[in-house]
Every structure is written in structure tokens, then in C-alpha cells.
C-alpha positions as CSV (number, residue, x, y, z in Angstrom):
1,X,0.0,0.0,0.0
2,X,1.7,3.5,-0.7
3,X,1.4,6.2,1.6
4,X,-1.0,8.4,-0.4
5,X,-3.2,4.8,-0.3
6,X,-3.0,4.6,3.4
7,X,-3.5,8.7,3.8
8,X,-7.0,8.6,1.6
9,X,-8.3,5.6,3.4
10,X,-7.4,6.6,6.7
11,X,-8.5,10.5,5.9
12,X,-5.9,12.6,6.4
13,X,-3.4,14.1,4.3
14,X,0.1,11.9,3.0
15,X,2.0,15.2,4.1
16,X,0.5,14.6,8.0
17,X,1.4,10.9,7.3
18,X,4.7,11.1,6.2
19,X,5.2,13.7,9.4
20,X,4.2,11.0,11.4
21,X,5.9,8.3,10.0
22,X,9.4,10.6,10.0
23,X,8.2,11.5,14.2
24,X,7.9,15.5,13.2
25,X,4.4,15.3,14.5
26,X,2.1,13.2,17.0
27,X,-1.3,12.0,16.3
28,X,-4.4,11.6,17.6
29,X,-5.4,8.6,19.6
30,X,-8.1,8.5,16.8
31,X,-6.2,9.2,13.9
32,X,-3.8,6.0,15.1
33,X,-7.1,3.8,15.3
34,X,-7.4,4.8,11.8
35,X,-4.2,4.1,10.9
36,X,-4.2,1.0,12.6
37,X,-8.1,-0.2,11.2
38,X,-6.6,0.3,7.1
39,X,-3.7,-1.6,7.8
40,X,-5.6,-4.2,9.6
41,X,-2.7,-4.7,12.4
42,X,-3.7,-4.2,16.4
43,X,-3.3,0.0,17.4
44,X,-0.6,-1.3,19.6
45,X,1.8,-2.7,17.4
46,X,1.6,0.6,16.1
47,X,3.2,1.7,19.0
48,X,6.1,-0.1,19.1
49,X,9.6,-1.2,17.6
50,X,8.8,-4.4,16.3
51,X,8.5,-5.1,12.7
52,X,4.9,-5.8,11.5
């Protein structure tokens, strides 16, 4: 899935994305739901190191 994929389903922008991805901003609790529910992987791993 390319990040403009995972930006449209999840609904926000791929320039918010890629800032998350490269840690120059924080998201929402709801926003990483989002994330999380298009990717179909638990919120949690999310939050970690691990490879998915």
C-alpha cells in the first residue's frame, strides 16, 4: 500500500502521514485507530519497535 493509499483511506493528508511516520508530529489517539483499522494490524503494534 503506498502512503498516499494509506493517507486517503485513513483520511488525512500523505503530508500529515509522512510527518508521522518521520516522528515530526504526533497523532491523535483517533487518527492511530485509523491508521491502525486500514492496515488491519492491532493500534498497539503501532506503538512499538517491532517489525509488523
Amino acid at each position: 500500500m503506498s502512503q498516499v493509499e494509506l493517507a486517503d483511506e485513513a483520511g488525512i493528508s500523505r503530508s500529515y502521514l509522512s510527518k508521522i511516520e518521520t516522528g515530526k508530529a504526533q497523532c491523535s489517539v483517533p487518527v492511530l485507530l485509523q491508521i491502525a483499522q486500514v492496515l488491519n494490524v492491532d493500534a498497539g503494534i503501532l506503538l512499538t519497535d517491532k517489525d509488523i
